[in-house]
N, C-alpha and C positions, 0 to 999 in steps of 0.2 A: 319421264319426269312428271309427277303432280303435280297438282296444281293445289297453292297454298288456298285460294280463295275455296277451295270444296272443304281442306283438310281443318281449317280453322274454323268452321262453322258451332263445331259442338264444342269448341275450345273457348269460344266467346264465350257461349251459353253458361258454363262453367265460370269463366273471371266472372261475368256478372253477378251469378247467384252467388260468390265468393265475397262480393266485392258488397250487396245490397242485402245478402241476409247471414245472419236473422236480424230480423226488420228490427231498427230503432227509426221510431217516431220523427225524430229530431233530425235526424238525418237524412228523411226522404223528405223531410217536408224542403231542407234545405237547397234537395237537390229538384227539389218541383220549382220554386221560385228561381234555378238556373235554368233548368231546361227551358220554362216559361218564356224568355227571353232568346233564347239561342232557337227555341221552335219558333218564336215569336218574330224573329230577323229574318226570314223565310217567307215572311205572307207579307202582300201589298197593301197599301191605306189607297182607299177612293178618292179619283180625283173630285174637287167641284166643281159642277156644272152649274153652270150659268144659265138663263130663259133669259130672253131679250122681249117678251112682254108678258108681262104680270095677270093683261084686263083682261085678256082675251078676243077675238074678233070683234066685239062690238067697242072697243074702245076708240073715241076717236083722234085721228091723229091730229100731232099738233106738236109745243114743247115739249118733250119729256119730261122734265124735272117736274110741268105745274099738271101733271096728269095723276091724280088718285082715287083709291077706290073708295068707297062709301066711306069707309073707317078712319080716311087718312092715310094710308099706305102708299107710296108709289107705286102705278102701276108699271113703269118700264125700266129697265136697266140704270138709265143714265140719272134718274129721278130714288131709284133706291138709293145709287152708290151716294150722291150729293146727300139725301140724307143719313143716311147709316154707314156711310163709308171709313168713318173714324171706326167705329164697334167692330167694323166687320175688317178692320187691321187687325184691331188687336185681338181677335179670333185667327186669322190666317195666321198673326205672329206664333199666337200660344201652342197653335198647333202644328208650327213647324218648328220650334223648339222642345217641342213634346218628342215629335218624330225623330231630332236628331238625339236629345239624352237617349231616347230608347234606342237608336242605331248605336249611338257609345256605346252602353251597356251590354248592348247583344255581343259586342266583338272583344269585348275584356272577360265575358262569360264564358266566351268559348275557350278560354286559358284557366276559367276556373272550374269548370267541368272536368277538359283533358287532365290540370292538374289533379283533379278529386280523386280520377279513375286510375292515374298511373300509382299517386300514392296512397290509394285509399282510403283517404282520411277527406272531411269535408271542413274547410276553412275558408269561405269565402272573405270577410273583408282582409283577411290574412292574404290570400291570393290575388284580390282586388289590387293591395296598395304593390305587391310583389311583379306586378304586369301589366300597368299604366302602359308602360312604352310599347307594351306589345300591341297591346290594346289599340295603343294610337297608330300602330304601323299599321296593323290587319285592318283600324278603320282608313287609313291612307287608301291602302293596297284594293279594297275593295270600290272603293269610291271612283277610282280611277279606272276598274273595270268596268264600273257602269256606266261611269263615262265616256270611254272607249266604245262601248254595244254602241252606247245613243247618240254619238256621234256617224257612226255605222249607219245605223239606221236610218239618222235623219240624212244621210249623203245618200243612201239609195234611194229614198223618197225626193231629195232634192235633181238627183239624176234624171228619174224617171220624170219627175214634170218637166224636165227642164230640154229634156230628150223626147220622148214618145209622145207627150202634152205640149210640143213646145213651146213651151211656159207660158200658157196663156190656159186659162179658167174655162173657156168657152169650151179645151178641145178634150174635158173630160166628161167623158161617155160612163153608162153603164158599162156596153160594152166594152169599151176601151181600158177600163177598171178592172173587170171580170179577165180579159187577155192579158192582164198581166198578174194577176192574184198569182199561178202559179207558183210565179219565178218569188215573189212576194215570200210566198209560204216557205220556199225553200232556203228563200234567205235566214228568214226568222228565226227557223228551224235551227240553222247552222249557227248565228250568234246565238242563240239560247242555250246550245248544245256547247258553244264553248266559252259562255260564261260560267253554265254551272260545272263543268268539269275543272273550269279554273280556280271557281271559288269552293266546291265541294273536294277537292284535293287538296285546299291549302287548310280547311278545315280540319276534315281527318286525318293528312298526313302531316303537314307543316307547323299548324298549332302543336303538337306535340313533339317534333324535329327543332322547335326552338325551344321547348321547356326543357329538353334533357340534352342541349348542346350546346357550344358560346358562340351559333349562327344565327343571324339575325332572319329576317323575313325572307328578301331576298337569296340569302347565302342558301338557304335552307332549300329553297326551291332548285337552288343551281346543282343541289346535291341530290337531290329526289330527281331533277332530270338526268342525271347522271348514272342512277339507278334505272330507271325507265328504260332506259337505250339499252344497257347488258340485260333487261328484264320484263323485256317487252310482254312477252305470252305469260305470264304470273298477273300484271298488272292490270293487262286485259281481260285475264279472267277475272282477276277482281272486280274490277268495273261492272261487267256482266252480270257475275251473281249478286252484287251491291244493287243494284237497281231490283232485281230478282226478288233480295231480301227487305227492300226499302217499300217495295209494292205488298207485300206479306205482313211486315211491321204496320205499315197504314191501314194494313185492312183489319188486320187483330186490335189496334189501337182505336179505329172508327168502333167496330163493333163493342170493344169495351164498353167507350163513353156513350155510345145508347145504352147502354145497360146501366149507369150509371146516371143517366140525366132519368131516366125510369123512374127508378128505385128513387133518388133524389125527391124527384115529382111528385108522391104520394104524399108524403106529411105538407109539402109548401099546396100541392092543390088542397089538399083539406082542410088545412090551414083559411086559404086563399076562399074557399066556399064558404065554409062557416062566415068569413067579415062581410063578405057579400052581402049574403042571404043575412046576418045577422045585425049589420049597424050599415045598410043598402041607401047610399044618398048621403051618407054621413061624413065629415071630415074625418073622424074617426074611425072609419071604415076605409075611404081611400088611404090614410097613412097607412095600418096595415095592410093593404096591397102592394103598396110600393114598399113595405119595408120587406115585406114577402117575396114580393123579384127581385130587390138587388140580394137577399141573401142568397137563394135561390142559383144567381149569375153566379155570386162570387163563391159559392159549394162546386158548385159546375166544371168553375173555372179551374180551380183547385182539383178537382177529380179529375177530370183530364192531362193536367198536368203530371199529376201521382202515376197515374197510366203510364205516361212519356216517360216517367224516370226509368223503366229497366227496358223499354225499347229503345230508349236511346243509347242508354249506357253499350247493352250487346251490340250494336251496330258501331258506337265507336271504337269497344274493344275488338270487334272483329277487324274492323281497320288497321289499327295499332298492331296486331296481334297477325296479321297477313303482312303488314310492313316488315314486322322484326325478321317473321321467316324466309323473306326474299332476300332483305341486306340484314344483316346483323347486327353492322354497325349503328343501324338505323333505328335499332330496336326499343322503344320507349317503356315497354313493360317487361323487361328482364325478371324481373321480381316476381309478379304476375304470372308467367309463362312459365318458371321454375315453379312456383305453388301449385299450379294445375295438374301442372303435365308429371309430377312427381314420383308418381308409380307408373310413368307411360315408360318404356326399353326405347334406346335410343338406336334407330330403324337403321339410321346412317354410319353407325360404328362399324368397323372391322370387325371380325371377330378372331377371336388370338387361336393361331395355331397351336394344335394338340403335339404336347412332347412326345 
């Protein structure tokens, strides 16, 4: 028996180039502000770090609050917060409000993506107001995995001091840090490995197992594992060459976007010299600079995105497209996989006996 994840490979390649040309404008730019977000729900925001003193070694101790630097500034922790502590609320608020709209948005996208690709047509706030509820399960369902890892996490770490440190501060060593990183790593290893297998499966296979079914999140999952078990060795080669093709996508898609922040770079650096060297010291001169890098960024930004659209597109129709041919009933691009495969002979038919 094949394996679907080899045989689908030039099958994706196809619905894409089916699916994304001949280029209209309109349309990739539509589908670079989804991807934006759905590649965007992927990468981490830095936490803030805190310094517990401002002055530096020569400051001397004392209250904190009445300790400042020449300027007026607090110099320690508890003399910032007392002064600046209101501002720096409504900084933490804005920007944890920021992070959750953009969490919404990434997991209502991933319904307006898969919708785009199955029916090929690009209607986002059509598919926006059509998968609300989805949107809010998939941000449920994910939210509850990360919280599941991090409660994970924080129990082994609470174990371990509580066990090998026995909870006390004094009894942790380099050593006794280093002796256990191991076991450490392999923990990590393992919720990281089945966080993303939980949530990169409900991605490519479930986001689409609920747009063409009347199963909801969970249902859908109950049916994909139900697949899984009669379909073990299919799935796992998909897995395999998914990571395979995921590693090959990032690296064609990094090399792009140098190629592209490049090319970009020419007219914004020349630009960018000329105001220099030309209006050097000037208020006049710093505006265009800074009007020069935020366009600059946001060209960038944009170009990279454009890139993402037909690498993401063939990695999620190869998905879809190794689904349908494991279970059939499963199948989310019927339509798709008849336009392709159209003059392919059907390998699996009988053939009729000669009279």
């Amino acid at each position: 028996m094949s394996l679907h994840a080899i045989d689908d490979i030039g099958d994706a390649i196809d619905a894409t180039k089916s699916f994304l040309l001949p280029f209209a404008a309109r349309t990739w730019l539509k589908l670079a502000v989804v991807v934006f977000f759905i590649g965007g729900g992927g990468g981490g925001f830095n936490g803030l770090q805190n310094t517990g003193n401002f002055g530096g070694e020569d400051q001397p101790a004392g209250d904190g609050a009445g300790q400042t630097f020449p300027d007026g500034v607090p110099s320690t922790l508890d003399g910032f917060l007392a002064e600046f502590g209101t501002e720096l609320l409504v900084i933490v608020g804005l920007a944890f409000l920021l992070v959750l709209v953009f969490g919404l948005l990434s997991n209502f996208m991933e319904f307006v993506f898969a919708q785009s690709l199955i029916t090929r047509e690009v209607h986002v706030r059509q598919s926006l107001r059509e998968n609300v509820g989805n949107g809010l399960r998939l941000f449920v369902f994910r939210l509850v995995v990360s919280l599941v890892s991090l409660t994970l996490v924080v129990g082994l770490l609470f174990a371990i001091f509580a066990t090998a440190f026995s909870g006390s501060l004094d009894n942790v060593t380099a050593g006794a840090v280093l002796g256990l990183l191991p076991l450490a790593i392999v923990f990590f290893l393992v919720i990281g490995l089945f966080q993303g297998l939980l949530t990169g499966f409900t991605n490519v296979f479930v986001v689409p197992m609920m747009l063409t079914s009347e199963r909801g999140l969970l249902g859908s999952w109950k049916r994909l594992l139900g697949s899984m078990r009669r379909n073990l060795k299919q799935y796992l080669g998909y897995l395999v060459f998914s990571i395979v093709l995921a590693i090959g996508v990032g690296i064609v898609g990094s090399l792009l976007g140098v190629v592209a922040m490049l090319l970009l770079a020419i007219p914004f650096v020349l630009i960018g010299a000329v105001a220099w060297f030309a209006l050097h010291g000037t208020t006049l001169g710093l505006a265009i600079l800074g009007i020069t890098g935020v366009l600059f960024a946001l060209l960038f930004l944009l170009a990279t995105n454009l890139i993402q659209v037909p690498l993401q597109a063939f990695m999620r129709y190869y998905a879809m497209l190794v689904l349908g041919d494991i279970d059939e009933e499963l199948d989310p691009v019927p339509e798709v996989r008849e336009d392709i495969r159209v003059d392919e002979p059907d390998v699996d038919a009988v053939p009729s006996e000669g009279v």
